[in-house]
C-alpha positions in Angstrom: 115.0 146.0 160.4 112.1 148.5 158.8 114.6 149.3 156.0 115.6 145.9 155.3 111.5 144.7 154.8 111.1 148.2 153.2 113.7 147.1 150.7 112.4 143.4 151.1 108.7 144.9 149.8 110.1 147.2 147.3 111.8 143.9 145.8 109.0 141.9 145.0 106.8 144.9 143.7 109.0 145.2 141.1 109.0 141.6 140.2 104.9 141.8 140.2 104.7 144.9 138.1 107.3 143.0 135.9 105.3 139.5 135.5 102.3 141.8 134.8 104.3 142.8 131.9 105.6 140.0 131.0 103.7 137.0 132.4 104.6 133.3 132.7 103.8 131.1 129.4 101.4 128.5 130.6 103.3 124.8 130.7 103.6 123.1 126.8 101.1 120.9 126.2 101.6 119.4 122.3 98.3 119.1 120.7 97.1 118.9 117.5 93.7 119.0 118.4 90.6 121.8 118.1 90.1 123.5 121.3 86.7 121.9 122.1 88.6 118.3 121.7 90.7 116.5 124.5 94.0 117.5 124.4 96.6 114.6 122.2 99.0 112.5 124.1 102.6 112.7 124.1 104.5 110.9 127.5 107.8 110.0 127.7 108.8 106.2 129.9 112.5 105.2 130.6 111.2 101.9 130.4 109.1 99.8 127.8 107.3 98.5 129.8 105.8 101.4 131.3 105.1 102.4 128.2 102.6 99.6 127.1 101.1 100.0 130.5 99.8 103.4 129.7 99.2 102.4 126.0 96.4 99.8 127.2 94.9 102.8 130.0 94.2 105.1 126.9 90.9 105.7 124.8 92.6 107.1 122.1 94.5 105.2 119.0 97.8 105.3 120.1 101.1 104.0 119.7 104.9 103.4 121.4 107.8 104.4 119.4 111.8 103.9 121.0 114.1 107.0 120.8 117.8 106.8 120.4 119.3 109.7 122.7 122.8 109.2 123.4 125.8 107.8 121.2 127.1 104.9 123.0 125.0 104.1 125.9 123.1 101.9 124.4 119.2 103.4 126.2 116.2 104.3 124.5 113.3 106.1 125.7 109.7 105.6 125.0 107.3 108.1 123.3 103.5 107.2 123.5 101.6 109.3 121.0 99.7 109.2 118.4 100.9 108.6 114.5 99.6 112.4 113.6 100.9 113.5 116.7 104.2 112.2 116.0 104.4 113.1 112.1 103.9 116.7 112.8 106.6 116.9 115.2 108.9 114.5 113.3 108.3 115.2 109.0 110.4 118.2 109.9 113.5 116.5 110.4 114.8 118.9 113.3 114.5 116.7 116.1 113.4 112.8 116.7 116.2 111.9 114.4 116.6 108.3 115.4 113.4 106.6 116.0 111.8 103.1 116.2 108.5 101.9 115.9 107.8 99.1 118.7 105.6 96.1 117.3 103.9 94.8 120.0 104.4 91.8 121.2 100.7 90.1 120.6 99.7 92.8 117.4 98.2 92.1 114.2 101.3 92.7 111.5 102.1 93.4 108.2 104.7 91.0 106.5 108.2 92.7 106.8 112.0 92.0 106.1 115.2 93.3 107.3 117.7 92.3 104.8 121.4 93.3 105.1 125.0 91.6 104.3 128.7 93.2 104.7 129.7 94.9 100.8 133.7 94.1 101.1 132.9 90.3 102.4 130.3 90.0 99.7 132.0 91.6 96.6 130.4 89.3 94.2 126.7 89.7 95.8 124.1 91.9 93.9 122.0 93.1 96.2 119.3 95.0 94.2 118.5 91.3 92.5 118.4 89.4 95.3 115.9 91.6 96.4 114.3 91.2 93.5 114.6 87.7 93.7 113.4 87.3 97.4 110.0 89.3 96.2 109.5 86.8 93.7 109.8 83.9 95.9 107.7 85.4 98.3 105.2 86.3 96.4 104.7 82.6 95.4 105.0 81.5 98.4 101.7 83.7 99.7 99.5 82.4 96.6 100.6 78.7 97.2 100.5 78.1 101.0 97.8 81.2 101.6 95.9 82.4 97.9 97.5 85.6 98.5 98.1 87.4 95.3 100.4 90.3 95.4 102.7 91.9 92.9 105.9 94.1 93.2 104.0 97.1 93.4 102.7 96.4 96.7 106.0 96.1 98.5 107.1 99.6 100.2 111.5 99.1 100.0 113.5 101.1 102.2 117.1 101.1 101.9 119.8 102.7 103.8 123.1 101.3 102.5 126.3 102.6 102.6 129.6 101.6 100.9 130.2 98.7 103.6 127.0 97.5 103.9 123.7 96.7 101.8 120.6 97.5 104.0 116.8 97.3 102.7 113.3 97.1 105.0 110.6 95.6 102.8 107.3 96.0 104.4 104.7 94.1 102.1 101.0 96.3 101.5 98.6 93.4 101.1 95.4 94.1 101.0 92.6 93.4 103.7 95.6 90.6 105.0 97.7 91.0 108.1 99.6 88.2 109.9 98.2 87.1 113.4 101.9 88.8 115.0 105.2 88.9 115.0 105.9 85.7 115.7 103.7 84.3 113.2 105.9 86.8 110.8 108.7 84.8 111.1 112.4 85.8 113.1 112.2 88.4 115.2 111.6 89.1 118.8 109.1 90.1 120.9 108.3 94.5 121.2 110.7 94.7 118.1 112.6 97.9 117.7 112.2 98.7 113.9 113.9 101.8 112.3 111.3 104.4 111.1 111.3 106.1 107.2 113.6 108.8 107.2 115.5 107.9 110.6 119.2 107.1 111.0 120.7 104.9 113.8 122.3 107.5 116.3 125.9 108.4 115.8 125.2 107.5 111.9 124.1 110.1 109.0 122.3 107.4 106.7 118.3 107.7 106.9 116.0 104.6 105.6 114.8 106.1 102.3 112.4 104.9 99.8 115.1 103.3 97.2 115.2 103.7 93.5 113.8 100.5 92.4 110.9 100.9 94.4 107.6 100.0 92.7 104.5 100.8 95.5 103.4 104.1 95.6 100.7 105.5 98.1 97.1 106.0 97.0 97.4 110.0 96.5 95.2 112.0 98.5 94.7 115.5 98.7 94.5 115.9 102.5 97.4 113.9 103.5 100.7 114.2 101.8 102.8 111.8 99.8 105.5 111.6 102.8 103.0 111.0 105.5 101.5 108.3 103.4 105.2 106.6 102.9 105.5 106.9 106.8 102.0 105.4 107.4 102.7 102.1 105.1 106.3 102.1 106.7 104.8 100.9 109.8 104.5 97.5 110.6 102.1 97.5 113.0 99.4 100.2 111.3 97.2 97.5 109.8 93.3 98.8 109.7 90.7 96.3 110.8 87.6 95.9 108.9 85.0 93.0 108.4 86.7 92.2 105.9 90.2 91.2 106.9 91.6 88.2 106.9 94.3 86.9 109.8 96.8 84.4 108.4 99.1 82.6 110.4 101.7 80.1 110.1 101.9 77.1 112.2 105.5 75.5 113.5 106.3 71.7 112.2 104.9 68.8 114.4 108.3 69.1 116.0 108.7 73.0 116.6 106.8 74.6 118.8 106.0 79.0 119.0 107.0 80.6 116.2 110.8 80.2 114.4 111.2 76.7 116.2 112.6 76.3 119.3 115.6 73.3 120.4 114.0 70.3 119.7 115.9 67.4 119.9 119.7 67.2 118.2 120.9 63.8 118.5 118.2 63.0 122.2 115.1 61.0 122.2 113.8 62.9 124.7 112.3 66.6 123.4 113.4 69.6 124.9 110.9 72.6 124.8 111.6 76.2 124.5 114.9 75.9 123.9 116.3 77.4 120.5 119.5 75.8 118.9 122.2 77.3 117.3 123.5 77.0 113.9 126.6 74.7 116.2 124.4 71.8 116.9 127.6 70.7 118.5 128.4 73.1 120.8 124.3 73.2 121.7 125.0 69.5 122.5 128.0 70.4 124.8 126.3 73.7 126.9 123.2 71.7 127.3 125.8 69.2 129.3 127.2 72.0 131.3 123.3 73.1 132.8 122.4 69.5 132.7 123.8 68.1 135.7 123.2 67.3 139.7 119.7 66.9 139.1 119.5 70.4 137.8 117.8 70.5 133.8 119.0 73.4 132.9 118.4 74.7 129.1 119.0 77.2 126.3 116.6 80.4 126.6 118.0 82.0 123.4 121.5 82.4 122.1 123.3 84.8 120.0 126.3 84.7 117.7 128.7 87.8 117.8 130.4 87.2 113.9 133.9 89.3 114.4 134.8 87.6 117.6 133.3 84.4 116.5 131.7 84.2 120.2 128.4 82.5 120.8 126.6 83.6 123.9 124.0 81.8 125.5 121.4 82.8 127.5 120.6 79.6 130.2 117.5 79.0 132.0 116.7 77.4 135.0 120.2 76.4 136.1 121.9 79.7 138.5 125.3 78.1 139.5 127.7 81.3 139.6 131.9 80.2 139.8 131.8 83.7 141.3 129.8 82.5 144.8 130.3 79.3 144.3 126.5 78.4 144.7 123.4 78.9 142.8 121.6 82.6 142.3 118.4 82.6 143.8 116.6 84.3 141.0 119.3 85.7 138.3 120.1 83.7 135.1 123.8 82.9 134.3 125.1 83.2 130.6 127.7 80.5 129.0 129.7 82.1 126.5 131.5 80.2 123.8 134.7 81.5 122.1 135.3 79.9 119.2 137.9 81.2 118.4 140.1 80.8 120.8 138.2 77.2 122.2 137.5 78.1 125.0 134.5 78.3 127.3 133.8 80.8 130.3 130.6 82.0 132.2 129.0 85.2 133.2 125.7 85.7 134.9 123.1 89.0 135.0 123.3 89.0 138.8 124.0 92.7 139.5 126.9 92.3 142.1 128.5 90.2 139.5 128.4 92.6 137.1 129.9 95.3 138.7 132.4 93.5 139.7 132.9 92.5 136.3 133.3 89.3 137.1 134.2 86.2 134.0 135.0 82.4 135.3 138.4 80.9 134.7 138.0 79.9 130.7 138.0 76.1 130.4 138.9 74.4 126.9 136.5 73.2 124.6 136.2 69.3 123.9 138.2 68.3 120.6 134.8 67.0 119.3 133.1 70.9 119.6 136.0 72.6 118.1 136.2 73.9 114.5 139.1 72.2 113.0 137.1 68.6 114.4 134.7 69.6 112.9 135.8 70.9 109.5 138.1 67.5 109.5 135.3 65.4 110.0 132.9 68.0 107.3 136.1 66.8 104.7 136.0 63.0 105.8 132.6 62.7 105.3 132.5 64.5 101.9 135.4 62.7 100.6 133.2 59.2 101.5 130.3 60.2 99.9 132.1 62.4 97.0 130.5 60.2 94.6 127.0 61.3 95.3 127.2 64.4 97.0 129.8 66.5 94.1 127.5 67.1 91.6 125.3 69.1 94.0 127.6 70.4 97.1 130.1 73.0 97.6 132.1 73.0 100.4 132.2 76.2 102.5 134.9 76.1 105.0 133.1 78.5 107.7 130.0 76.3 107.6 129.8 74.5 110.8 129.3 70.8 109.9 125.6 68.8 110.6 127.0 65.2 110.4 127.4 64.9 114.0 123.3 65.4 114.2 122.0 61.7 114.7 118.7 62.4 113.3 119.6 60.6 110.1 119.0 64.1 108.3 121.5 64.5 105.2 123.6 67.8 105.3 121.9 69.1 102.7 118.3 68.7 104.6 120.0 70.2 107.9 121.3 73.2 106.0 118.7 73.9 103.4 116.3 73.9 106.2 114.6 77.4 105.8 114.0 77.1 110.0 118.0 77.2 110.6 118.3 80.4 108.5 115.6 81.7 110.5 117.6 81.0 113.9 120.4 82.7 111.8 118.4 85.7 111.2 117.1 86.4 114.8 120.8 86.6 115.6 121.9 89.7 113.6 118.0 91.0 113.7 117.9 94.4 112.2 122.1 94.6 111.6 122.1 96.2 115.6 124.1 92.7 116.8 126.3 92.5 114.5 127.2 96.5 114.1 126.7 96.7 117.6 129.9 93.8 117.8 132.0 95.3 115.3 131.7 98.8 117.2 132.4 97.5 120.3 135.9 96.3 118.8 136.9 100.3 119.4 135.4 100.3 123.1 137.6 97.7 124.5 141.1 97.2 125.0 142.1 95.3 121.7 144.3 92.5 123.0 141.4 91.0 125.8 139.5 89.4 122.6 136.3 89.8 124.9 132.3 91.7 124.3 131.8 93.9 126.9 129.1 92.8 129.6 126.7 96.2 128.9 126.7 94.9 125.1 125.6 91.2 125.6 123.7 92.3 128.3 121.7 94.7 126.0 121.3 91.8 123.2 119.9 89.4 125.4 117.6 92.1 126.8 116.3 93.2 123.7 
């Protein structure tokens, strides 16, 4: 027993004269700050949430940027940090290699586009003058509605195109002007996930670089560097406030309400708020019917379109009835899901048990009047009536879904000129992740069940 504690004692001398030596490092702390200042912030959430919880318990100026970690899984993690803390750690390019800055939901913004279309079905599309040409239009468009005056030179464009698709950010520099938020901006979601300068979506090797045609350059400055200036006008959400800026913000129609216009009223004299439509008034018409029903007023929270599989999911509130209980959740949402492609109809629901069970309704056929040869039959009827007036200044697109069945007394030209609809179309395919995300899940499922996987709606609709 003596020998063994002998041995025992002899042990852990060895390791103490050892650590004397050599001793522990004290824990990593990332700072860029002088010793006699508070150390910087740098925390890692799993959730978003989390994240802007800590964001409104700090002093200090900082901000929550979303981190792509694994190819596939779809999750992001959340840095909260500073923008200098962050720049150090990411102008080197080593790590941080796909990152996002997170507009708050509520925060004064800058003006910004994500613009992007698919190269082999556009062959005919010249993307650097439609840019061009969407600057332009802009531009006007902030003199005449706000007295804005801005010029090409104060629009920062990004690109990140490859040989199958045409990608550009424009984030606009005006000065001492900001919009009130991201809604009042225009398309896009709440907490928007925005690609950073100089990051590439995981599992891809294009960055977002500053593109040849662009004409805004940073004020120079010999403290800060020319990248770090790019990065800081890149951001959407880094406006400074001073006495002297102005808040603009752009009020909905009498008959839209919050931001890109939500369901209104499609052929119903009653009006239906909060609910957005589709660019299938039609098929709005006939899922409204499904959730409307046994007393139950069910509506359309948001939808999305997924273009390869031509499927239009729906995200429902207040009406829970799961085919897979065969009674109502008590507090999770169901989705209606719209293949129209093959006309038919099924349902799915964000109720966990559901989903692991992977569970999908019985599909049910569409009505006649919702499917897409109707519809393009009663697009040509209508145009062969009217051809008199309508061919000197229509052309007739065979994919385009067709407004006559709307019983507003709108023309098809009004319905589909309507800048509000490309709006809804926008918010769909927001930042090319919907419909990329569609296209890739083609090679994650087995090709003959013509169906999205649950984990990639369920993402969309999340986000």
């Amino acid at each position: 027993m003596n020998r063994k504690w002998e041995a025992k004692l002899k042990q852990i001398e060895e390791r103490a004269s050892h650590y004397e030596r050599k001793p522990l490092s004290s824990v990593y702390r990332p700072r860029l700050s002088k010793p006699e200042e508070p150390p910087s912030i740098w925390r890692l959430f799993h959730r978003q949430a989390q994240a802007f919880n800590f964001v409104k318990s700090c002093r200090e100026d900082v901000h929550v940027f979303a981190l792509e970690c694994k190819v596939g899984d779809g999750q992001r993690i959340y840095l909260v940090t500073t923008y200098a803390e962050f720049w150090f750690y990411y102008k080197s390019r080593k790590n941080l290699l796909h990152c996002y800055e997170v507009i708050p939901e509520n925060a004064v913004c800058k003006l910004y586009f994500d613009l992007e279309f698919n190269k082999p079905a556009n062959p005919g599309a010249d993307g650097k003058k439609m840019v061009a040409l969407l600057i332009q239009y802009v531009r006007k468009a902030l003199q005449e509605l706000y007295g804005v005056n801005c010029s090409a030179e104060d629009v920062l464009n990004l690109h990140s195109s490859t040989d199958e698709k045409f990608s550009r950010h424009l984030i606009f520099q005006l000065h001492d002007v900001a919009f009130k938020d991201n809604i009042h901006v225009g398309v896009y979601t709440r907490n928007r996930n925005f690609r950073l300068y100089k990051s590439s979506k995981i599992g891809k090797r294009v960055a977002l670089e500053v593109t040849e045609d662009n004409r805004f350059f940073p004020t120079q400055s010999k403290d800060v560097s020319d990248e770090y200036q790019y990065f800081l006008s890149s951001l959407v959400s880094n406006v400074r406030f001073s006495d002297t800026l102005r808040i603009l913000t752009c009020e909905p129609s009498q008959n839209k309400q919050k931001g890109v216009g939500y369901f209104n009223s499609i052929g119903t004299s009653e009006t239906i708020e909060g609910f957005r439509c589709s660019p299938y008034p039609e098929v709005d018409h006939f899922v409204l019917s499904l959730v409307n029903k046994d007393g139950i007023k069910g509506g359309i929270r948001r939808w999305n379109y997924f273009f390869p599989e031509e499927l239009l999911v729906y995200d429902i509130c207040k009406y829970r009835w799961c085919e897979n209980i065969g009674r109502a959740h008590k507090s999770n949402n169901i989705m209606i899901l719209v293949d129209l492609k093959n006309e038919v109809w099924y349902q799915k629901c964000h109720d966990p048990v559901c989903k692991a069970e992977n569970f999908k309704s019985d599909c049910f056929p569409l009505p006649a009047e919702v499917c897409l040869l109707f519809l393009f039959k009663e697009e040509e009827e209508f145009t062969t009536d009217e051809a008199d007036e309508t061919r000197s200044n229509e052309t007739q697109n065979p994919h385009k879904p067709s407004p006559s069945r709307l019983s507003t007394g709108a023309s098809a030209d009004a319905v589909w000129d309507n800048g509000i609809d490309d709006a809804y179309f926008l918010e769909a395919t927001e930042d090319a992740e919907l419909a990329e995300a569609a296209e890739n899940s083609l090679l994650s499922y087995n090709s003959e069940v013509d169906e999205i996987p649950d984990e990639l709606i369920i993402e969309v609709l999340q986000e």
